[in-house]
Biopython code that builds the backbone (N, CA, C, O; Angstrom):
import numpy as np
from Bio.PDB.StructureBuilder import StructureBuilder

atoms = [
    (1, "UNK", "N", (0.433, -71.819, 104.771)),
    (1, "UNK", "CA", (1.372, -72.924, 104.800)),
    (1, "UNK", "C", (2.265, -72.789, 106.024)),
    (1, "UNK", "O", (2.852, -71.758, 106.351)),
    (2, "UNK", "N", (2.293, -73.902, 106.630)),
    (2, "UNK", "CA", (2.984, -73.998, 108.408)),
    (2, "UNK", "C", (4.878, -74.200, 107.037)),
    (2, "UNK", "O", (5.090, -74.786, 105.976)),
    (3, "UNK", "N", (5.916, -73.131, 108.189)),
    (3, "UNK", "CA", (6.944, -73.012, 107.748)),
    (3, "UNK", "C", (7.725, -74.426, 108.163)),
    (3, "UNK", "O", (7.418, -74.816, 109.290)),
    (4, "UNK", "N", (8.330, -74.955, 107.711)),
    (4, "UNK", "CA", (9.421, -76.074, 107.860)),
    (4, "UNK", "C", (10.428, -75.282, 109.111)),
    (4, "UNK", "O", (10.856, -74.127, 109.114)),
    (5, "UNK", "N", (10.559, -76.077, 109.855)),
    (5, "UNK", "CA", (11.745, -76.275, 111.269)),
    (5, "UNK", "C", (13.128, -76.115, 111.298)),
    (5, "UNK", "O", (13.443, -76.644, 112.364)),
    (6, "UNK", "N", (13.946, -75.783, 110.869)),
    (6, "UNK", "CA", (15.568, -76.256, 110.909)),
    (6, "UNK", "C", (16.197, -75.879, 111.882)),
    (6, "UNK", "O", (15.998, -74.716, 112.233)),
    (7, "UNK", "N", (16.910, -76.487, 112.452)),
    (7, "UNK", "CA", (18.382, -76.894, 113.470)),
    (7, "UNK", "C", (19.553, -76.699, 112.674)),
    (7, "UNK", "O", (19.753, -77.284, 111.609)),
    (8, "UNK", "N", (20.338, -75.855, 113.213)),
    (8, "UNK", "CA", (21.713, -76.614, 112.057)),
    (8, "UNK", "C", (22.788, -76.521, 113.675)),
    (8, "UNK", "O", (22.960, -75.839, 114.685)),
    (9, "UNK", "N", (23.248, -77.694, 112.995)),
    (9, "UNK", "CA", (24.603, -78.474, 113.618)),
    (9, "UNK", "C", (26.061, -77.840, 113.219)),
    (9, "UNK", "O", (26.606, -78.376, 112.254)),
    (10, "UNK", "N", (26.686, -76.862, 113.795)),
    (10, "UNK", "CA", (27.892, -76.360, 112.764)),
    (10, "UNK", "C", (27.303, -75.207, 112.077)),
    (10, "UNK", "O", (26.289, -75.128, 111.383)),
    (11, "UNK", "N", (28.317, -74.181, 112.490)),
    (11, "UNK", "CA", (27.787, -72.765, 111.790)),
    (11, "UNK", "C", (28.583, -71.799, 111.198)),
    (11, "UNK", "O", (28.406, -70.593, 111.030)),
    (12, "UNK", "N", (29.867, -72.854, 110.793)),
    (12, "UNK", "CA", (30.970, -72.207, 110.136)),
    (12, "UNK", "C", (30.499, -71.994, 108.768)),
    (12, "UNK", "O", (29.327, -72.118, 108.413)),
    (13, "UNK", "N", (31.594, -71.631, 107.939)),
    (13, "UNK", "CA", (31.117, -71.745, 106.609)),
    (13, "UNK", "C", (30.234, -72.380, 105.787)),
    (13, "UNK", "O", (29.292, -71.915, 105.144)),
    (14, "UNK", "N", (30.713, -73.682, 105.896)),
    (14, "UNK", "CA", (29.550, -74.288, 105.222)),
    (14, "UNK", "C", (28.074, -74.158, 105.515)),
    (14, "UNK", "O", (27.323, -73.736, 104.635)),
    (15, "UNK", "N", (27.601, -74.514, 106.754)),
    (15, "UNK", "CA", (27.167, -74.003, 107.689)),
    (15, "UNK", "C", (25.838, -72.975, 106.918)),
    (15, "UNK", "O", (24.758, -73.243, 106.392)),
    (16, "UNK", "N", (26.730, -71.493, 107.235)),
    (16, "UNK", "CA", (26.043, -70.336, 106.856)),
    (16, "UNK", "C", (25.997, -70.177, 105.550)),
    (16, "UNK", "O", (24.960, -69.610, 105.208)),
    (17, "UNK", "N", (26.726, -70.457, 104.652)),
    (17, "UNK", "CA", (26.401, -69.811, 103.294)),
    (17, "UNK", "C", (25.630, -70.743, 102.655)),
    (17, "UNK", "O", (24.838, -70.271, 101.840)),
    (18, "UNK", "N", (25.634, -71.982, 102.798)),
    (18, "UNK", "CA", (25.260, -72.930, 101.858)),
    (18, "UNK", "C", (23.767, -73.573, 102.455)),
    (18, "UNK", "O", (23.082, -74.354, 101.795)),
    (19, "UNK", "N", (23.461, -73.158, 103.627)),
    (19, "UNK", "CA", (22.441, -73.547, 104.026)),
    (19, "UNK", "C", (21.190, -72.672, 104.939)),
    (19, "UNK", "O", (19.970, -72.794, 104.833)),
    (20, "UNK", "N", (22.126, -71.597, 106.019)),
    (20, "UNK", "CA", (21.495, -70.360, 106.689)),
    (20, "UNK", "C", (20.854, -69.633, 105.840)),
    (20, "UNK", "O", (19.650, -69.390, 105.756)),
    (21, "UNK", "N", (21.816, -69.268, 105.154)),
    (21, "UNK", "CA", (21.389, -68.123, 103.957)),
    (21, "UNK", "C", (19.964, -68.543, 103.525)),
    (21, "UNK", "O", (18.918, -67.929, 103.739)),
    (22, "UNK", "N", (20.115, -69.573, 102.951)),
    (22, "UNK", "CA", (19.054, -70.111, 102.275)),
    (22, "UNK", "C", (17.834, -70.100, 103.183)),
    (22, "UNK", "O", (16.880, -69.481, 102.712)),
    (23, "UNK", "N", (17.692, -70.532, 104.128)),
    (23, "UNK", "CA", (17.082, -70.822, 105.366)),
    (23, "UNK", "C", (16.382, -68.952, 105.850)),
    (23, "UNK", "O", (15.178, -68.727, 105.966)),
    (24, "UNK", "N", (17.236, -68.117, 106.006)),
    (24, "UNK", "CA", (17.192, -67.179, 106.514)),
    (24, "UNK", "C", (16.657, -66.074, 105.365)),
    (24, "UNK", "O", (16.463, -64.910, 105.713)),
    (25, "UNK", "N", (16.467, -66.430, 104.205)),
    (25, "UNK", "CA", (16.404, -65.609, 103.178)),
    (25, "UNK", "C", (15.584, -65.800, 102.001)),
    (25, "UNK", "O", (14.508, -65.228, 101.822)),
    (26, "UNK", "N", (16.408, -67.054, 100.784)),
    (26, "UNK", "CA", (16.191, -67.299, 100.028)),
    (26, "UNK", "C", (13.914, -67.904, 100.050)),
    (26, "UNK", "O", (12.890, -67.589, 99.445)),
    (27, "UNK", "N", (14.428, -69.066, 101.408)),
    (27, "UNK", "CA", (13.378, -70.038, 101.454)),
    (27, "UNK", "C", (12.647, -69.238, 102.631)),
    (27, "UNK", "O", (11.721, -69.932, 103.051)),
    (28, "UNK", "N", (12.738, -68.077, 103.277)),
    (28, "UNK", "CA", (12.216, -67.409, 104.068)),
    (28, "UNK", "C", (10.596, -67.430, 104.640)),
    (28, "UNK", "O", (10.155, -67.361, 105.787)),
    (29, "UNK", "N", (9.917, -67.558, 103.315)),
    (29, "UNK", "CA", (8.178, -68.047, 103.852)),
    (29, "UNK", "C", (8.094, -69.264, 104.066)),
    (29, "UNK", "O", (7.230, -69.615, 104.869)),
    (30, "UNK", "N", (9.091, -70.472, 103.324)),
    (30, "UNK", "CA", (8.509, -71.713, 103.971)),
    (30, "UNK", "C", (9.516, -72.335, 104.550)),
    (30, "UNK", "O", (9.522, -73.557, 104.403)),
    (31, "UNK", "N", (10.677, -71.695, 105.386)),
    (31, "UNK", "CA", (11.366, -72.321, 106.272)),
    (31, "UNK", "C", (11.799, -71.403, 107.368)),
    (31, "UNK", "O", (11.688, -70.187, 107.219)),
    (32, "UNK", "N", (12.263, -71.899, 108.411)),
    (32, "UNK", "CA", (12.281, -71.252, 109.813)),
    (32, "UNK", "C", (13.638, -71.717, 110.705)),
    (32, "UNK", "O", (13.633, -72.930, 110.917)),
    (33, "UNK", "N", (14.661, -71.086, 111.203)),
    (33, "UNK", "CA", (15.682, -71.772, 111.875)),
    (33, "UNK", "C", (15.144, -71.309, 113.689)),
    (33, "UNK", "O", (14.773, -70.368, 114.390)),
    (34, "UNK", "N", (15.439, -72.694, 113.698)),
    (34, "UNK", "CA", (14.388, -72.451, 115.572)),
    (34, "UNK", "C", (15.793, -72.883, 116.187)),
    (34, "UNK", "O", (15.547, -73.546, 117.195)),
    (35, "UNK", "N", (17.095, -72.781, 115.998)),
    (35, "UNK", "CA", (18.183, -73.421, 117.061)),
    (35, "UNK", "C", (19.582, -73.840, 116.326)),
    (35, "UNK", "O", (19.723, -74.253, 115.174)),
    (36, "UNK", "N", (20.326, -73.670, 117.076)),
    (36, "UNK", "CA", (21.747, -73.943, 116.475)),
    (36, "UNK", "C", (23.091, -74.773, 117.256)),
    (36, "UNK", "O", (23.146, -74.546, 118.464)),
    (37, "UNK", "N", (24.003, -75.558, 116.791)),
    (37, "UNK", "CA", (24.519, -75.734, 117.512)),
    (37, "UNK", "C", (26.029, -75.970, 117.231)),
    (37, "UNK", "O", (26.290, -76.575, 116.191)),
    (38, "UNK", "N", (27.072, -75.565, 118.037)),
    (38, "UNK", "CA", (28.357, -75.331, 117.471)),
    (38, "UNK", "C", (29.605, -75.792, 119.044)),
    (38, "UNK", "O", (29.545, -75.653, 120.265)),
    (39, "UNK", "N", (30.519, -76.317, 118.142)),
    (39, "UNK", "CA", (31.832, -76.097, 119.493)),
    (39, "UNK", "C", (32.031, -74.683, 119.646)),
    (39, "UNK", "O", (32.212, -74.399, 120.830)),
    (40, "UNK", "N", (32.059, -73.800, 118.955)),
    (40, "UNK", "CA", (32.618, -72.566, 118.717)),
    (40, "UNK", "C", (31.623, -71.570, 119.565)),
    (40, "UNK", "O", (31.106, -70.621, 118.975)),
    (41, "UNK", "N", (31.361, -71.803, 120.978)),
    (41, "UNK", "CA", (30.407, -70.610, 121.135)),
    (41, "UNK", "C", (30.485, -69.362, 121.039)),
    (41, "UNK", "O", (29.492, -68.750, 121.432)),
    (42, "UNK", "N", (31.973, -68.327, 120.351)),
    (42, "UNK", "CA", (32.095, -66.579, 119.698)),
    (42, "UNK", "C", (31.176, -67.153, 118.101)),
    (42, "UNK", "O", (30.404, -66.489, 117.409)),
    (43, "UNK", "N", (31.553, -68.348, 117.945)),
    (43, "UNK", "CA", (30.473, -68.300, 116.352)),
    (43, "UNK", "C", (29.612, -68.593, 116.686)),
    (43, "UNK", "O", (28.770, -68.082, 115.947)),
    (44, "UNK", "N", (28.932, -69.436, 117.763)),
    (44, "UNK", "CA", (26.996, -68.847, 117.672)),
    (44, "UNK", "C", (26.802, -67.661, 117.695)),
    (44, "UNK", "O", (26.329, -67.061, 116.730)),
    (45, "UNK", "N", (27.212, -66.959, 119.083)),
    (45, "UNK", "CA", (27.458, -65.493, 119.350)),
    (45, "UNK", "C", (27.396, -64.657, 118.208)),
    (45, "UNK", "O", (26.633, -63.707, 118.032)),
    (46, "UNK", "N", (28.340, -65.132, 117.387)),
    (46, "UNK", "CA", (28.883, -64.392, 115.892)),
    (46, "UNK", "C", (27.561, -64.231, 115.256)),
    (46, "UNK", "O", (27.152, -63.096, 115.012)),
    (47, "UNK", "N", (26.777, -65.400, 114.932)),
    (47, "UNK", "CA", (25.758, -65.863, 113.876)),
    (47, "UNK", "C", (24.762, -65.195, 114.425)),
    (47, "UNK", "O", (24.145, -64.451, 113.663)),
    (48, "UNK", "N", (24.332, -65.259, 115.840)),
    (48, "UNK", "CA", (23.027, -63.963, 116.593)),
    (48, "UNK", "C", (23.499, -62.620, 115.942)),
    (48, "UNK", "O", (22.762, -61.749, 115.478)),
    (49, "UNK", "N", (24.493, -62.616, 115.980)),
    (49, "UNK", "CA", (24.623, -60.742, 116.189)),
    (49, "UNK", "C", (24.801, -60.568, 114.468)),
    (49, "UNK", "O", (23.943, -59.823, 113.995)),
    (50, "UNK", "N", (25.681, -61.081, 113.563)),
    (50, "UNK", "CA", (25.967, -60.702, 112.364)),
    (50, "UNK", "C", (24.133, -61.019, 111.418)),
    (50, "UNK", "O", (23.936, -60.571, 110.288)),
    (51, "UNK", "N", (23.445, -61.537, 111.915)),
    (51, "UNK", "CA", (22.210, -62.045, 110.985)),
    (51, "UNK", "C", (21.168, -61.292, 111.671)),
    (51, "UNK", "O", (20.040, -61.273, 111.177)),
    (52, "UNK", "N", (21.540, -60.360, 113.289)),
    (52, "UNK", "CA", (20.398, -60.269, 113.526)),
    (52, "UNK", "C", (18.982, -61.027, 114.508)),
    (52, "UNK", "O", (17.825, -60.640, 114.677)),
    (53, "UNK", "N", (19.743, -62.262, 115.012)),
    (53, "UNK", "CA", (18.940, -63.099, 115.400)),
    (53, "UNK", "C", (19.149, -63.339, 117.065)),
    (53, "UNK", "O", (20.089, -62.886, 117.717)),
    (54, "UNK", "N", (18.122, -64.103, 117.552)),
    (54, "UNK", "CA", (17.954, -64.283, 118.930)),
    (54, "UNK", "C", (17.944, -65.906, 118.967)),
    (54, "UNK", "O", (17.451, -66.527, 119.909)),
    (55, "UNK", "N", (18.365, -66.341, 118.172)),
    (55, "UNK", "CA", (18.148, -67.975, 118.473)),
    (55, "UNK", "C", (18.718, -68.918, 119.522)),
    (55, "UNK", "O", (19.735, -68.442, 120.027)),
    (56, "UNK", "N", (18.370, -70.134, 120.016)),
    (56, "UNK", "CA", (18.996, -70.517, 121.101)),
    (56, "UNK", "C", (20.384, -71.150, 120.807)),
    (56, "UNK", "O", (20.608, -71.552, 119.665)),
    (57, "UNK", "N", (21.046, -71.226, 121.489)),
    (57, "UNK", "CA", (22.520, -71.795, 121.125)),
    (57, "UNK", "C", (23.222, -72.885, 121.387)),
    (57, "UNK", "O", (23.593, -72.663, 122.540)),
    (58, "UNK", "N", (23.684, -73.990, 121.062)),
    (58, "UNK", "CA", (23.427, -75.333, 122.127)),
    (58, "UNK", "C", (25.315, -75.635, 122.146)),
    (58, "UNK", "O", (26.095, -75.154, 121.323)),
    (59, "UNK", "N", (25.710, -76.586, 123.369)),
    (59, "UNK", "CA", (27.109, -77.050, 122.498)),
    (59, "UNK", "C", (27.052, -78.006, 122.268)),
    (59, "UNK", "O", (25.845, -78.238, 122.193)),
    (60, "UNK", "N", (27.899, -79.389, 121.950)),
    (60, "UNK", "CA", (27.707, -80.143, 120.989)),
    (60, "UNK", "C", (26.790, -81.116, 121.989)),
    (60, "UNK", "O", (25.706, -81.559, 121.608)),
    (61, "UNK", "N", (27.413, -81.438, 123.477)),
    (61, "UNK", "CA", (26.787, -82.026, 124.636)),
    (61, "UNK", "C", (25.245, -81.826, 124.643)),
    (61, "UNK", "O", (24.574, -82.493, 125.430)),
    (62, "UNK", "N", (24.617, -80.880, 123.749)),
    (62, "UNK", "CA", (23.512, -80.538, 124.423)),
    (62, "UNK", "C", (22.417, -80.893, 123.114)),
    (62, "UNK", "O", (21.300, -80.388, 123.227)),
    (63, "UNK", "N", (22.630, -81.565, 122.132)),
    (63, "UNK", "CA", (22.178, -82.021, 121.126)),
    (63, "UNK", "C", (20.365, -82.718, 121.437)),
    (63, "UNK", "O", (19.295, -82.464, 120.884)),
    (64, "UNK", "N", (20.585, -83.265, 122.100)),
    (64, "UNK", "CA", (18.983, -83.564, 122.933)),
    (64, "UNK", "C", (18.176, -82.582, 123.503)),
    (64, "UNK", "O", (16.989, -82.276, 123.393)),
    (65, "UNK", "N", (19.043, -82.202, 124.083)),
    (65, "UNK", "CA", (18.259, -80.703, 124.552)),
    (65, "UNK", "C", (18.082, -79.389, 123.663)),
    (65, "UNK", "O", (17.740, -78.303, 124.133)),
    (66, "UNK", "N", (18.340, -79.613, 122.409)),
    (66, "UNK", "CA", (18.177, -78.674, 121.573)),
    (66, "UNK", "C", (17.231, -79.255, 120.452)),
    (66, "UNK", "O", (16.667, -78.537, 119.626)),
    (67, "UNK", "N", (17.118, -80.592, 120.507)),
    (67, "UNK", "CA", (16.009, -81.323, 119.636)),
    (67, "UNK", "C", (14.901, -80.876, 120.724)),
    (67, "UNK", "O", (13.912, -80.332, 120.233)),
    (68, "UNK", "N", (14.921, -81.045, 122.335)),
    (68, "UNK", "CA", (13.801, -81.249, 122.690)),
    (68, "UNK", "C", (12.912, -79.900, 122.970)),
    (68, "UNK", "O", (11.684, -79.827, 123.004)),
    (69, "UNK", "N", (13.922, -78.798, 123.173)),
    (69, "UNK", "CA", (13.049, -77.560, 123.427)),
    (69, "UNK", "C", (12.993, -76.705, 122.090)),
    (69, "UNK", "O", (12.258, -75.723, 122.197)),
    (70, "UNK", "N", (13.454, -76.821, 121.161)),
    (70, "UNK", "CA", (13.477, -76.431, 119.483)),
    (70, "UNK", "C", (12.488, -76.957, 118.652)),
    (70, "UNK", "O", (11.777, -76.295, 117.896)),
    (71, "UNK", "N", (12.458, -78.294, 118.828)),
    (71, "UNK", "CA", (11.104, -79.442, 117.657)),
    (71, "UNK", "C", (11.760, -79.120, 116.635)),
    (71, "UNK", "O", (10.897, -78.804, 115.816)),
    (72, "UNK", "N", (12.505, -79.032, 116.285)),
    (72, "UNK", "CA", (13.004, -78.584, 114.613)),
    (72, "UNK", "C", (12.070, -80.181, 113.544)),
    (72, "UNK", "O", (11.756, -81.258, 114.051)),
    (73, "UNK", "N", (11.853, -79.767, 112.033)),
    (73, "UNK", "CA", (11.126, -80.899, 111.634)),
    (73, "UNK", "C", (12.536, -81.479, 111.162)),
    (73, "UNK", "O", (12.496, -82.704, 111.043)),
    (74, "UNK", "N", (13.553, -81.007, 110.915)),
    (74, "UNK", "CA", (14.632, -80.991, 110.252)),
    (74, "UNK", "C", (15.837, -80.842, 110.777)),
    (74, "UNK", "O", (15.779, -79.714, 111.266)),
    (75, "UNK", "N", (17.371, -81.460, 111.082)),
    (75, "UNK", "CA", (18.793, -81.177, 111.697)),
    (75, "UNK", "C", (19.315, -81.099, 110.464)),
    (75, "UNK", "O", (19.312, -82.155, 109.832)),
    (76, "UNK", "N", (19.827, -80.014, 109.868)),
    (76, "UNK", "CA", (20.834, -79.873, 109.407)),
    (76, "UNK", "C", (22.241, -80.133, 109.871)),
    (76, "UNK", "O", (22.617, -79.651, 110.940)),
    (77, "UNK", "N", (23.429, -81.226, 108.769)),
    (77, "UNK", "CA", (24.329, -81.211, 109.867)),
    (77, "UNK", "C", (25.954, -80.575, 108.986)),
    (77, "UNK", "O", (26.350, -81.279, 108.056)),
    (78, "UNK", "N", (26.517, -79.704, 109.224)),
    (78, "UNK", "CA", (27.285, -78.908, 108.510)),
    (78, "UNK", "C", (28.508, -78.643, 109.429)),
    (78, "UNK", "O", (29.293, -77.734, 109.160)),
    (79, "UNK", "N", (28.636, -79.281, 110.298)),
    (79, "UNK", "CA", (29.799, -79.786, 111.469)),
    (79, "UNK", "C", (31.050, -80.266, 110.526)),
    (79, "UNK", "O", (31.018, -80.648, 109.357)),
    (80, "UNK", "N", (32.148, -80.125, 111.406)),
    (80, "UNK", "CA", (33.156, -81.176, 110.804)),
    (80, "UNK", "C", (32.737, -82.654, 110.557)),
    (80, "UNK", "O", (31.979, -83.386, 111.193)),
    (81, "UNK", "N", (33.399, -82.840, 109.544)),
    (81, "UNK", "CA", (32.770, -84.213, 108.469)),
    (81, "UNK", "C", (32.828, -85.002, 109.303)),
    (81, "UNK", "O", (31.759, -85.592, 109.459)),
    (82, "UNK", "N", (34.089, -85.490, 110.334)),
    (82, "UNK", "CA", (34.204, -86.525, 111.472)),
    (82, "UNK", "C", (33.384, -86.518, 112.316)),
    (82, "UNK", "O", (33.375, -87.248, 113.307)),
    (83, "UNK", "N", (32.509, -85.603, 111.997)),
    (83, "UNK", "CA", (31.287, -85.589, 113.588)),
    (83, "UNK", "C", (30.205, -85.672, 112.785)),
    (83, "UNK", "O", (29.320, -85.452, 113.613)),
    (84, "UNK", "N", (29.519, -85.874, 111.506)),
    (84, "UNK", "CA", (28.603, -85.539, 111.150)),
    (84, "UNK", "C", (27.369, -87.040, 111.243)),
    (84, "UNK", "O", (26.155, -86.992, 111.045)),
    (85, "UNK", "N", (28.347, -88.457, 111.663)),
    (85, "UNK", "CA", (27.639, -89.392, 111.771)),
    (85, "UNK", "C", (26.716, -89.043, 113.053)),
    (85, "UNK", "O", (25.530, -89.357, 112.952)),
    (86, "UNK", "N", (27.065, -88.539, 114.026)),
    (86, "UNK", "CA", (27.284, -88.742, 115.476)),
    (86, "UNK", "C", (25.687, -88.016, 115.532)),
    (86, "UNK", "O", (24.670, -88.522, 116.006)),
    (87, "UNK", "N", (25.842, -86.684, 114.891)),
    (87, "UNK", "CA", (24.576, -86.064, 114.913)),
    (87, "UNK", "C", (23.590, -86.637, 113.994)),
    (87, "UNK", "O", (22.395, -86.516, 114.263)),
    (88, "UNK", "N", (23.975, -87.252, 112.930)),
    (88, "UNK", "CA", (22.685, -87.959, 111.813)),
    (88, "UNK", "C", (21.685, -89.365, 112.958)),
    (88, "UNK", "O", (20.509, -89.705, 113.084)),
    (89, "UNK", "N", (22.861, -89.731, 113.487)),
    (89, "UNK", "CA", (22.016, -90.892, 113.878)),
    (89, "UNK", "C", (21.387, -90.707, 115.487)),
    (89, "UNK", "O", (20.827, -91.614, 116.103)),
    (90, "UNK", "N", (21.578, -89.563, 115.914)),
    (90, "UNK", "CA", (21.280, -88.743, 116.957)),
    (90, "UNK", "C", (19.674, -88.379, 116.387)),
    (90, "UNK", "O", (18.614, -88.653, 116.950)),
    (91, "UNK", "N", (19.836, -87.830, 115.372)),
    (91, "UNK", "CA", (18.918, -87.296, 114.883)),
    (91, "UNK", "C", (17.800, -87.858, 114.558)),
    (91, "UNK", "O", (16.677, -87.371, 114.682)),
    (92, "UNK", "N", (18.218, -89.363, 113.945)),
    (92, "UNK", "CA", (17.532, -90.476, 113.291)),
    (92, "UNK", "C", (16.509, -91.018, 114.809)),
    (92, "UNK", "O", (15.740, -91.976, 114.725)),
]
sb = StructureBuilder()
sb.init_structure("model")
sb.init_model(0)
sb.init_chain("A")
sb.init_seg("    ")
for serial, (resi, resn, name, xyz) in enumerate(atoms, 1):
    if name == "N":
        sb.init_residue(resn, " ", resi, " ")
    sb.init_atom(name, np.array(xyz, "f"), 0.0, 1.0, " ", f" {name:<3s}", serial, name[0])
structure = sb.get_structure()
């Protein structure tokens, strides 16, 4: 079984516990995080080093360019709520 894609948008709390985790662990054989993206670049930074990971890191500007060299099948978006249209229909 080919693993499912995810992006996540926002990698604060909500972010990581309610969706990484899951992603990184729980759903581990059939899902895959290929890319991330945050205002906060010490919390991408943070999220490579505390999980272990090498993933690419985008800032919010770079949302296309993290769909286009990632393919994610999936954007997770776990950003502040005021930004979360911006990336859905980005996404869409």
């Amino acid at each position: 079984m080919k693993r499912k894609r995810y992006a996540i948008c926002g990698v604060s709390n909500r972010g990581l516990w309610m969706f990484m985790d899951s992603i990184l662990n729980t759903y581990k054989r059939q899902a895959e995080l290929v890319g991330m993206l945050d205002k906060d670049r010490s919390r991408l930074d943070g999220c490579n080093r505390t999980h272990k990971l090498s993933l690419p890191a985008y800032a919010p500007d770079d949302f296309d360019r993290m769909v286009r060299e990632t393919r994610p099948d999936a954007i997770v978006v776990t950003c502040h709520d005021a930004m979360h249209h911006h990336y859905v229909i980005q996404a869409l």
